[in-house]
Structures are given as C-alpha cells and as structure tokens.
C-alpha positions in Angstrom: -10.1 4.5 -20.5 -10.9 6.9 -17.7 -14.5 6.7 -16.3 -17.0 9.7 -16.0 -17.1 11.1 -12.4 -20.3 9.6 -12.3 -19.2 6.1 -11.8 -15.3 6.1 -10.9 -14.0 7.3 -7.6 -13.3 11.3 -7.9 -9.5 11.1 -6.6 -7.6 13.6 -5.0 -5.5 12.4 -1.5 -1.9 12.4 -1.1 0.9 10.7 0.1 4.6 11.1 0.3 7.5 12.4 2.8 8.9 15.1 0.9 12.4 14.8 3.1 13.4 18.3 4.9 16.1 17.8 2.2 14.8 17.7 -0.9 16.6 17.5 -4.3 16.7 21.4 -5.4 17.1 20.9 -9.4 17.5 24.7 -9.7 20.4 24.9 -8.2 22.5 22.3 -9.1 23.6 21.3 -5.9 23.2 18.2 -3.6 20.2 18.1 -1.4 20.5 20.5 1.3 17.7 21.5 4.1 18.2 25.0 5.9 21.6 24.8 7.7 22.1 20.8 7.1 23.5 19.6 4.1 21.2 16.0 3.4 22.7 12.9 4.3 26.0 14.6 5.6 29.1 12.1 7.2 28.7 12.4 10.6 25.0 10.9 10.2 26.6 8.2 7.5 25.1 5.0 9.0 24.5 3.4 12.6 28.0 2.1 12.7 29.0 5.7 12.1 28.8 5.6 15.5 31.5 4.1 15.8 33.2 7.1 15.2 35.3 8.3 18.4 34.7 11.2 20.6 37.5 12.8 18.8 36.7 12.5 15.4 32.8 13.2 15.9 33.6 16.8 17.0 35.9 16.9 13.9 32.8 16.1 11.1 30.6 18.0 12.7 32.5 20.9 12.9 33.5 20.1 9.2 30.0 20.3 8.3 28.6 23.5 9.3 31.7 25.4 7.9 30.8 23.4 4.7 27.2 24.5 5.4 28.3 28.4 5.7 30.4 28.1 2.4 34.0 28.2 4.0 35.3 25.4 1.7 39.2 25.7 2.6 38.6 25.5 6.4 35.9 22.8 6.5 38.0 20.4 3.8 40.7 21.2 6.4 39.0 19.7 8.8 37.8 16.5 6.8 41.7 15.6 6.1 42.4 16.1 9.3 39.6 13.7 10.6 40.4 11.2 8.0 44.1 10.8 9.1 43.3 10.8 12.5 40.6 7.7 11.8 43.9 5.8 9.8 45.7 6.5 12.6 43.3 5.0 14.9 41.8 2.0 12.5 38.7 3.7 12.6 37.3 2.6 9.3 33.6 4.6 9.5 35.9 7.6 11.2 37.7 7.4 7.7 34.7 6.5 5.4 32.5 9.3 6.9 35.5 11.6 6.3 36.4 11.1 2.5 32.6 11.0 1.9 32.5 14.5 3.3 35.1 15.2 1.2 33.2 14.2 -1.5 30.1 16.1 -1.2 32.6 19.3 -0.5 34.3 18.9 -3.4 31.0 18.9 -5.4 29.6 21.7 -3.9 32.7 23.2 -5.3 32.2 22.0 -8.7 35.1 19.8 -8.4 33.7 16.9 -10.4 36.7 15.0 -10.9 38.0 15.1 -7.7 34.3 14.4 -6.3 34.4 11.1 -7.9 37.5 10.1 -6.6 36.4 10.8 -3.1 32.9 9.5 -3.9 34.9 5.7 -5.1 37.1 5.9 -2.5 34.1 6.2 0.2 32.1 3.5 -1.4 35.4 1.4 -1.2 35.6 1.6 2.6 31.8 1.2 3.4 31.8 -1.7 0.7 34.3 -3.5 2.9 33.0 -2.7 6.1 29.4 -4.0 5.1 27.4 -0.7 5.9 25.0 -0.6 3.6 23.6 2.8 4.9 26.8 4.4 4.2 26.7 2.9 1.1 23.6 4.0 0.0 24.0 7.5 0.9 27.2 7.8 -0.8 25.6 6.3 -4.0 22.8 8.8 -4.0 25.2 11.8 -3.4 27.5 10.0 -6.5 24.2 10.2 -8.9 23.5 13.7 -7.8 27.2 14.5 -8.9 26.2 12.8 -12.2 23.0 14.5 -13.1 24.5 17.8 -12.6 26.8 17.3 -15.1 24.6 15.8 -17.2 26.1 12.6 -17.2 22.1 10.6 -17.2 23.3 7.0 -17.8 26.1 7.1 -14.9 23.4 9.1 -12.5 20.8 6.2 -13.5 23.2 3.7 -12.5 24.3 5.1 -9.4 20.2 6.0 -7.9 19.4 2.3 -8.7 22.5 1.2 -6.8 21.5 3.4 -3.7 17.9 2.4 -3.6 19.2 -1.4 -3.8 21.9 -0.5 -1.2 18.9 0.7 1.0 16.5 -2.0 0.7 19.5 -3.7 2.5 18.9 -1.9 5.3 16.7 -3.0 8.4 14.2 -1.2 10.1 13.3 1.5 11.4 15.6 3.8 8.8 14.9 7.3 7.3 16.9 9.3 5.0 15.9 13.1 3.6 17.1 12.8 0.2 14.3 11.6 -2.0 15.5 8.5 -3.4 15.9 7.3 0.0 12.6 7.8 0.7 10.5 7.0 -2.7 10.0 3.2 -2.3 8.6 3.8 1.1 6.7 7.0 0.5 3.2 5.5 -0.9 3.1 4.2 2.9 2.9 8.0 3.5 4.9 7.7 7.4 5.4 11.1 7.4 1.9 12.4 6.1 0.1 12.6 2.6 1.4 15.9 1.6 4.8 15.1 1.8 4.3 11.5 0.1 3.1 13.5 -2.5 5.7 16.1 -2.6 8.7 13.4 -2.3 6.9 11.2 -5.9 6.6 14.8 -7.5 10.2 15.4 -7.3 11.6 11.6 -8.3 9.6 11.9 -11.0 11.5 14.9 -12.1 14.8 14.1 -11.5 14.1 10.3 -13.6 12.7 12.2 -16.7 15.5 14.9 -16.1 18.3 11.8 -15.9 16.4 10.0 -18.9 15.1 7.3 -16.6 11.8 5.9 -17.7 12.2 3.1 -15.8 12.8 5.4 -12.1 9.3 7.0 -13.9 7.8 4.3 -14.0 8.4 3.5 -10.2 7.5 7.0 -9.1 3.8 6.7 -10.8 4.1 2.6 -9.1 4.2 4.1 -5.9 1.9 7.5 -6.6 -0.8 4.6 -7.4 -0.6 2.7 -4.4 -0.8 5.6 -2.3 -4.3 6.7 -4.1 -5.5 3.0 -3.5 -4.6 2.9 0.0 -6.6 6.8 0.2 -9.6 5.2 -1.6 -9.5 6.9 -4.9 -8.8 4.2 -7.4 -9.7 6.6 -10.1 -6.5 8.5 -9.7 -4.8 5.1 -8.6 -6.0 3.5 -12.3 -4.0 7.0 -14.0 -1.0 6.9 -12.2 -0.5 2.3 -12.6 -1.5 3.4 -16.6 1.4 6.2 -16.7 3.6 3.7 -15.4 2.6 1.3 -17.7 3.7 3.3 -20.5 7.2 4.2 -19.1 8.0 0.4 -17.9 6.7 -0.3 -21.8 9.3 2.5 -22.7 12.1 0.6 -20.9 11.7 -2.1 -22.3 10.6 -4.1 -18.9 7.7 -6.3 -20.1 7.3 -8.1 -16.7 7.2 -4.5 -14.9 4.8 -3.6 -16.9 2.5 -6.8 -16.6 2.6 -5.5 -12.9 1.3 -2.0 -13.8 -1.2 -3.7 -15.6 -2.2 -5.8 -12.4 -2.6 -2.5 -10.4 -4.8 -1.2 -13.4 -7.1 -4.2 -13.0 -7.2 -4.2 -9.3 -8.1 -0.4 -9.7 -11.1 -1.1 -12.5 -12.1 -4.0 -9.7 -12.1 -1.8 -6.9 -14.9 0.6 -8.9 -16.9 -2.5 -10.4 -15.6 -2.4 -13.7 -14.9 -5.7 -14.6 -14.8 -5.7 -18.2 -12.6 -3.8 -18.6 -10.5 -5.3 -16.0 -11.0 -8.4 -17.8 -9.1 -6.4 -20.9 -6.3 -5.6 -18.6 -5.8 -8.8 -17.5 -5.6 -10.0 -21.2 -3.2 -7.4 -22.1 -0.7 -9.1 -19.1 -1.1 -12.5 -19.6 1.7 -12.5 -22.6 3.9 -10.2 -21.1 4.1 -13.1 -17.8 4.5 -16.5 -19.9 7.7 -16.6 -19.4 7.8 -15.7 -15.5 6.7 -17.8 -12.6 5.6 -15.2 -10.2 4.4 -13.2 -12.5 1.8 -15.8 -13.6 0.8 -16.1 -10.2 0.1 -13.0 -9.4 -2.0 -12.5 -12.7 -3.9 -15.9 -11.0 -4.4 -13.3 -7.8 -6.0 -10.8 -9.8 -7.4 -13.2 -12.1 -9.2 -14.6 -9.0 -10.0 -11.1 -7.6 -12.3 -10.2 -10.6 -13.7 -13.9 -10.6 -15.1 -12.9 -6.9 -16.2 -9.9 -8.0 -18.3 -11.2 -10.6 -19.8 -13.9 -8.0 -18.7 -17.1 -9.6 -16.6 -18.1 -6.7 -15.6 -21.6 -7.5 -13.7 -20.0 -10.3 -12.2 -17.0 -8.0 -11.0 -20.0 -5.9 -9.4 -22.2 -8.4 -7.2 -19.0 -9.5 -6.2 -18.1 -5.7 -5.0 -21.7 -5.5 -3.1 -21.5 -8.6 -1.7 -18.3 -7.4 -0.8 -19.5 -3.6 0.8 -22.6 -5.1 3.3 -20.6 -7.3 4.0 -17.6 -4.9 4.7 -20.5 -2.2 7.4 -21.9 -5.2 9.0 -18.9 -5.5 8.9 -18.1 -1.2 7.1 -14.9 -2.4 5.4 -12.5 0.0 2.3 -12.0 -2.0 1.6 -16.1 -0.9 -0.1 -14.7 2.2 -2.4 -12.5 1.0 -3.3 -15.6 -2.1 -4.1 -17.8 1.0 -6.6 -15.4 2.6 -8.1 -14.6 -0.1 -8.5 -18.2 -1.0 -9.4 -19.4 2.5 -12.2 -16.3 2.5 -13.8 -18.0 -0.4 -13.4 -21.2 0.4 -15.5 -20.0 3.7 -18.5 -18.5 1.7 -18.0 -21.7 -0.3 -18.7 -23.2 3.1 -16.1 -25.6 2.2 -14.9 -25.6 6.2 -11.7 -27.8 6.5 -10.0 -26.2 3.0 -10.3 -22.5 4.0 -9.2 -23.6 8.0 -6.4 -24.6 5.7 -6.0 -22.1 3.4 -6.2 -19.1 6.7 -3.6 -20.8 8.8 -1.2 -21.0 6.4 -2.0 -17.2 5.8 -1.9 -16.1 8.9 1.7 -18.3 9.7 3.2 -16.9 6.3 1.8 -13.2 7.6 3.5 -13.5 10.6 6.6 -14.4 9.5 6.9 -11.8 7.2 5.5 -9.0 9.6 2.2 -8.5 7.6 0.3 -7.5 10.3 -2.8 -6.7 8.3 -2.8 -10.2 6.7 -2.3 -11.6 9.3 -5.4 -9.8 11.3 -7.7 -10.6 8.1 -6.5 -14.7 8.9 -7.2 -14.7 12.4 -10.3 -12.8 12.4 -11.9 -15.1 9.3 -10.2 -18.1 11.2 -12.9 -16.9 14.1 -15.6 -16.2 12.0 -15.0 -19.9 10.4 -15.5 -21.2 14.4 -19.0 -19.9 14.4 -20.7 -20.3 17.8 -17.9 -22.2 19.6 -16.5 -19.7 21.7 -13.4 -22.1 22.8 -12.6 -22.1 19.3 -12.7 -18.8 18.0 -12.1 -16.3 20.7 -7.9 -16.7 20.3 -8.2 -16.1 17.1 -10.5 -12.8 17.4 -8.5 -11.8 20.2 -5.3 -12.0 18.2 -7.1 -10.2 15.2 -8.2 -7.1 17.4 -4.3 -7.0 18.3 -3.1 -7.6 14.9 -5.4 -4.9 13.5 -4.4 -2.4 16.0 -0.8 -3.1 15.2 -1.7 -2.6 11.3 -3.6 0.5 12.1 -6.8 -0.8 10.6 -9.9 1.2 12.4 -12.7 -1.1 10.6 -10.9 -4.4 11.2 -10.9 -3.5 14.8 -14.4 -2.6 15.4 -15.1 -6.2 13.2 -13.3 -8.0 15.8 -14.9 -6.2 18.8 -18.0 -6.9 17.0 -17.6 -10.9 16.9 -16.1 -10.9 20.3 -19.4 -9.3 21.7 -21.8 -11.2 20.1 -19.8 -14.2 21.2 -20.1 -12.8 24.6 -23.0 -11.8 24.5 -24.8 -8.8 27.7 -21.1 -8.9 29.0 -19.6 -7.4 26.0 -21.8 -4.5 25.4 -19.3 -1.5 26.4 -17.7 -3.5 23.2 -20.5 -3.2 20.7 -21.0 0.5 22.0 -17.5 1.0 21.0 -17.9 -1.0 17.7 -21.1 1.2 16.4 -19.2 4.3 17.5 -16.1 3.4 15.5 -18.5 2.3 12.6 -20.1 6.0 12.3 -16.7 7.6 12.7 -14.9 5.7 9.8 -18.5 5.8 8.2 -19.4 2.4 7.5 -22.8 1.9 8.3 -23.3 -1.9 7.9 -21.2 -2.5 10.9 -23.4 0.3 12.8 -26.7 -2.1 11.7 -25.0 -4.8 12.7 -23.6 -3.3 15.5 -26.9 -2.1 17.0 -28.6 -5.7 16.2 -26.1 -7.5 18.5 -26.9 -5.0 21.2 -30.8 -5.7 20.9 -30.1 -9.7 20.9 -27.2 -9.2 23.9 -30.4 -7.3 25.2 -33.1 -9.6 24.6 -31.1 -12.5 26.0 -31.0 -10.7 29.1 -34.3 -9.6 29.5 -33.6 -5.9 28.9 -36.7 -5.3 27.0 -36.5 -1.3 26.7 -32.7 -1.8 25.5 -33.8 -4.3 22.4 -36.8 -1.7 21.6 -34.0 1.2 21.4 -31.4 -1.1 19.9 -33.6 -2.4 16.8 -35.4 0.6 16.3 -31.8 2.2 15.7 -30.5 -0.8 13.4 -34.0 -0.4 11.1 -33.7 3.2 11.1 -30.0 3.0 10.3 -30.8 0.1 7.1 -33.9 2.7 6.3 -30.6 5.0 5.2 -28.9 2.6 3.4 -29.9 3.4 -0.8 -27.2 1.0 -1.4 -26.9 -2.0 0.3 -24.6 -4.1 -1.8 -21.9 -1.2 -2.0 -22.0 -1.0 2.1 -22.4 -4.4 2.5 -18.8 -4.6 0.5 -16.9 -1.6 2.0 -17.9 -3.8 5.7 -15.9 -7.1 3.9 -13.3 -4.9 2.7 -14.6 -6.0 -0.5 -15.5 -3.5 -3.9 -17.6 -0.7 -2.1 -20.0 -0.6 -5.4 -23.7 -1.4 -6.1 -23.3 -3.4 -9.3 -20.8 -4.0 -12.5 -20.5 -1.2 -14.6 -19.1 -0.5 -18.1 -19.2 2.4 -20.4 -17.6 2.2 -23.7 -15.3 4.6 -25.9 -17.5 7.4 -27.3 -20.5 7.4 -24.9 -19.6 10.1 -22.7 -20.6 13.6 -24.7 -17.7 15.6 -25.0 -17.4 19.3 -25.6 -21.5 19.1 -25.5 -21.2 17.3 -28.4 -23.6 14.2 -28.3 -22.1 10.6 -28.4 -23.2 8.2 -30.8 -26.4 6.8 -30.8 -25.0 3.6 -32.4 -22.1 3.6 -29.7 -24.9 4.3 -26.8 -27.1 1.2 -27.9 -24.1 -1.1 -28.2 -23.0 0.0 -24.7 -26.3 -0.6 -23.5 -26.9 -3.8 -24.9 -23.3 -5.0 -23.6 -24.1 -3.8 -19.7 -27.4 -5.7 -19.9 -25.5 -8.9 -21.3 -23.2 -8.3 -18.3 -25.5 -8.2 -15.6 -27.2 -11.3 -17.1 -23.9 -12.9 -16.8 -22.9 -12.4 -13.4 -26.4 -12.0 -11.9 -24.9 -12.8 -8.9 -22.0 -10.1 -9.0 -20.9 -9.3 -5.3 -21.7 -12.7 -4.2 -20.2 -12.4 -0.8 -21.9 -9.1 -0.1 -25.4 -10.6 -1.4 -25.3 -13.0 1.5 -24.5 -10.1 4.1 -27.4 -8.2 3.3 -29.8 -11.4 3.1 -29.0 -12.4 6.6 -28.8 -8.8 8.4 -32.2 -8.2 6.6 -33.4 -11.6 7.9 -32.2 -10.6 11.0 -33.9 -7.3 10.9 -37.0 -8.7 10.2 -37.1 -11.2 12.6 -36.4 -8.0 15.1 -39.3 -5.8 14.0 -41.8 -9.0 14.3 -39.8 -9.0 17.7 -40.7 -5.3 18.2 -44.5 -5.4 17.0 -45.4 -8.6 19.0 -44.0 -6.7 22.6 -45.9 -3.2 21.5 
C-alpha cells in the first residue's frame, strides 16, 4: 500500500534525457529533431568513420535533402554513395548508405522496400561487428514496425537494439529513446529529460503491446526517484512494474520489482511491510541462483534495519557467496555491506575481509561509489593508526569525487583531519561547510567537535570554546537524532519503524475503523518491542557524539 504523506517521502524529482530526437507518435514518422533526422548514416557508428572523404560529403549531403523532403534527389545520392563504397570495399561507406536508404524509404511510406534496405543494412554491420550500427538500424527497423502496426515484429526489433547497444563501450549517446532508456535513470543529461525520455518509452511499449518494455520503463523511473531521495514515488513506479513484468509472464523480473519495492519500504522504515514483499519474492526466485542472492541482499538490508545484525550478516554472506558464483556485479556491494556489519559487529579480521574484496571487485567493475564506501570503512576499521588508514581514506576522498558523492567526500575529509589532527583544519572547515550545504547536520556536529579537539590539542583555548559551543548548539537542533544520525551512514534517514495498516487512513473524511485503528496500534507497539534496537548502527553514532559532547561541555564549564 501507499503510505500517508505523513510518514513516506513526498516524491516528486526527475530524471531522464529526453534525446533532441525524440519518438514523435503523432506523426508516424521516425525520430527526427529540427533539421536532423535521429540516428541518421553518416553518424552510424565510430567505425563509420571509416567512411572516405568522398563518400562522407555524399551522406551528408543525402541527408539534409532527405531532411527538406526532396526524396528523388537525396535517394539519388544514397545509391550513388553506396556503389561508390562497393567500388572501394568500403563496407561502413556501404552500410551507412543502404541504411539511409532505409530510413528514406520509410519516410516515404515505402514499407516493403524499407525492410529490404533495413535487412540488408543489418547484414553488413552484422558482418563487420559494429554493434552501434547495428543497434541504430534495429531501432529505426521497430519504428518501421510500429507504424504499421505490426507490435510483435516492433517488440522484437527494440529488444534487439537495446541488446545490440549494451554491446557498445563507453562513452556512447544516441537521441532516439530506446537508445537512451536503460541509461536514463542515471539522468547524464538532467532530471527533466530523464523524465521526459521514461514518459515516452512507456508510450511507445503500451502503444506496441509490450508490457515487458513497461515494465522496464517504470524499473528505471524508480531508480531514478531513489537516487533523488523520494522512495515514495520510487515504491509506485517498482509496484507498476511489478504488475507489467507479472503481465509478461517474467516471474524472476518481477521478484526484482519486488526487491526495489522492499528496498523502497526500507529506505522509509517500513519494515513490515517490506518483510511482506520480500515473502511475495521468495517463490518467484527458487528456481534462480542470483535471484536468491539478491533476495539474501535485501533480506539482509531489512535485518540491519531492524538492528539484529548478526542476522543482517548471515544474509549478506549468503548473498556475496552466490553473486561471487554467478561473477555477478551486485557481489560488491554484498561485501560492503557485509564487511560494514561485520565492523559494528566489531568482528575486525572478517569485515578487513569482507571490504577488500569489495573494494577489489568495485574496482574492477568501475564502481566507483562502492568502491569509495570500501576504502573509506577499510579506514575507519584502522582506527587511530594513521599508517594504516590514511591510503585507504585518501583513496576514498578520490573515489568519491570520481562517483560524484558530496557526503562521502566530506566523511573522508572528516577522518583524514581528525587523523591529522591542528594540521588538517582548512579540512574540517571544508567538511562542516559541505555538511550544511548538502544538509546533513550530524557531520556538521561532528565536524565542529574535531575542530575543538584539533584545537584543544593545540592549546587554542578560544578556538575549542567557539568550536563546541557550535557542535551543542548545532545537536540542540537536532529533533531527530536517529534519522540524522542515518542519513550521515548513508543508512534509512528515519527516526523509528513504522507501519500503518489497510483502512486507518480516513478517506473522503470518512473515519477509519476503530477496530482497524487498535489492531494497527497494537501491531506498531509489538514491533517496536521487537526490534527495540531498530537502527542499531545509527544508535551507536549518536551515543558516542553525545558522549563526546558531553565530555566537551564539562570541558567548556571547568575553563569558564
């Protein structure tokens, strides 16, 4: 069910590079984008550019007549181009060419002759290996199909394109939406236009019949609201795709859906009903390796939510050993999160374990984040031994400026400094300052503490006055320490576990249920009383820096 504003995240953010040439399903016609018809020849692929100096001009030409609407003369042009790249053993030359021809003779409603250019084209890339060209002529093929209503063979030919493209190493773009969807929750190219590019996939799958394609667009429409912070909106779009995977018959895709729906109701402290969702998945993955792992992830996730760690880590190792089975890139992540409890654990040699094999398996997959979240728990795990831990923050503060983490960052300054105590207080300057911009105000307490001990160790005694007067005052703010605590950690920014049941919300001003209300009362109190110590990771946090800040006011009063 949907939670009341009052407790989930109120969502709205967006994500998705609509491409300058999007899809125009008005029309009937294949992307086009001002004067530049999407995904044209002469841009085919990089070895496209292996195109001569002659037959460059040719294409090019060829496509701004076809751009203006003079057919006879541009398809003039395109013959031309294409003998001359026979003549010359210029197999992109010739590809690029009869897939121009192609995307004229659909724009003239040629259908049949489309397709025969269309086959032809994915003949010659086929054989050349250019999975670029490929993919661009498979997208153009499906928008031939769904214009003449032919769903099944437009299905076919998008899921070929998309597989085509995954082919295709970095850094690519494409305009044409398909092109873009599996990388538009990322948002590269801004929220709006992440948003705009989902919108219109979605449409053309339901238009093509495709509840599978749906199924992926709402995939991708939640991760983007996770990685925004609305997991209210995220929880929507995974069940939306949940239902369309469920449609298509896909019962491991939609065990996934119902992952993100769990990690969603986690993310807002909702663990019951997370609890449900992982029940609902574990059938749908008996039969799949990875798929049982990854339900172990979650599995473990809500376990650490509900502060019974031992548990959370028994699931994470379950997970990491059948990820690592199947060489899947989730192993990483199962690692980290399994060395990070291990650490609270304070079991010290497992989760040294546990983090270096995260941060190695990051690394080699270009998880930069991952890999930052390893090295800088890696120097956390060192403690006081500065030989030990600065290479590993040091790498983490690079890491997470690679991954474009703001918060990770300002954690790492923040260990480096205290580690380095007066010398590194420009650092904890910048570390407070970063922690009030991104608004996370446990790192500015924390920030301002190691200031007044960096301080104190140097016998600055009007700097510690200043710097843990502004730590208390900053705590003094804080209504809800857990929930700050656990944004800090990267953890479930929330206060407690919460739970409301079917019916207890008034709707319409009618009131709920007084029967329904008592039973949902009676089952958050049995809840709590279970996992008394819920947020067991951000519990500790607040102990210490409140320690900590006591210790500095006794500090404070005893100099006055």
């Amino acid at each position: 069910m949907m939670k009341p504003a009052v407790f989930g995240a109120i969502g709205a953010g967006a994500v998705i590079a609509a491409l300058g040439a999007v899809f125009v399903l008005t029309d009937g016609r294949s992307e086009r984008d001002g004067d530049n018809l999407a995904g044209g020849p002469a841009a085919a692929s990089p070895k496209a550019a292996a195109v001569t100096d002659t037959i460059t001009p040719m294409l090019a030409d060829a496509e701004r007549l076809l751009n203006r609407g003079d057919t006879p003369t541009a398809k003039d042009l395109y013959v031309r181009a294409r003998a001359l790249a026979k003549r010359q053993n210029n197999a992109a030359g010739e590809a690029a060419a009869v897939f121009g021809l192609g995307r004229l003779e659909h724009f003239n409603g040629q259908s049949d002759a489309a397709r025969t250019a269309f086959t032809e084209a994915l003949a010659l890339y086929t054989a050349a290996g250019d999975n670029a060209g490929r993919a661009r002529v498979e997208v153009a093929y499906g928008d031939l199909e769904k214009d003449t209503f032919r769903g099944p063979q437009a299905i076919q030919h998008y899921r070929a394109a998309r597989a085509a493209w995954a082919l295709v190493p970095e850094p690519k773009s494409d305009p044409h939406v398909m092109l873009s969807l599996d990388r538009a929750w990322a948002a590269p190219s801004g929220e709006a236009r992440a948003r705009a590019v989902l919108d219109q996939a979605d449409k053309i799958f339901h238009n093509i019949g495709d509840p599978e394609g749906e199924g992926d667009a709402a995939m991708m429409l939640g991760a983007l609201e996770m990685g925004l912070g609305n997991p209210g909106a995220a929880e929507a779009a995974f069940l939306r795709a949940r239902a369309r995977y469920g449609i298509a018959n896909l019962p491991i895709r939609e065990a996934d859906a119902l992952l993100q729906v769990a990690a969603a109701e986690i993310r807002e402290g909702y663990n019951i009903e997370a609890g449900g969702r992982l029940a609902e998945a574990a059938p749908l993955v008996r039969n799949d390796s990875v798929g049982a792992a990854r339900l172990a992830a979650r599995t473990g996730d809500l376990e650490r939510l509900q502060g019974r760690l031992a548990e959370a880590g028994a699931e994470y190792a379950r997970a990491a050993a059948g990820l690592a089975a199947a060489n899947h890139p989730d192993e990483a992540a199962a690692q980290l999160a399994l060395g990070q409890v291990r650490a609270a654990l304070g079991e010290v040699a497992p989760a040294r374990a546990a983090l270096t094999i995260a941060r190695a398996k990051a690394a080699a997959r270009g998880h930069a984040q991952v890999e930052a979240e390893a090295s800088l728990s890696l120097g956390l795990l060192a403690g006081a031994d500065s030989a030990a831990a600065l290479p590993h923050l040091h790498a983490a503060l690079d890491k997470f400026r690679d991954a474009g983490s703001a918060l990770g960052e300002a954690r790492s300054m923040l260990a480096l400094a205290r580690l380095e105590g007066q010398a590194g207080e420009s650092a904890l300057l910048l570390a407070g300052d970063v922690f009030g911009r991104i608004g996370v105000a446990w790192g500015q307490v924390l920030a301002a503490l190691a200031r007044g001990d960096a301080a104190r160790a140097a016998g600055q005694r009007d700097l510690v006055l200043a710097a843990y007067r502004e730590a208390a005052s900053i705590r003094d703010g804080i209504r809800k320490p857990l929930s700050e605590a656990g944004r800090y950690l990267g953890l479930p920014p929330v206060e407690s576990l919460y739970y409301v049941a079917a019916g207890e919300v008034p709707q319409d001003d009618n009131p709920p249920d007084p029967d329904i209300v008592r039973a949902a009362e009676a089952t958050r109190a049995a809840n709590l009383a279970r996992f008394a110590n819920h947020h067991a990771e951000a519990r500790v946090l607040v102990a210490e820096t409140d320690a900590r800040l006591k210790a500095a006011a006794a500090y404070v009063q005893a100099t006055n």
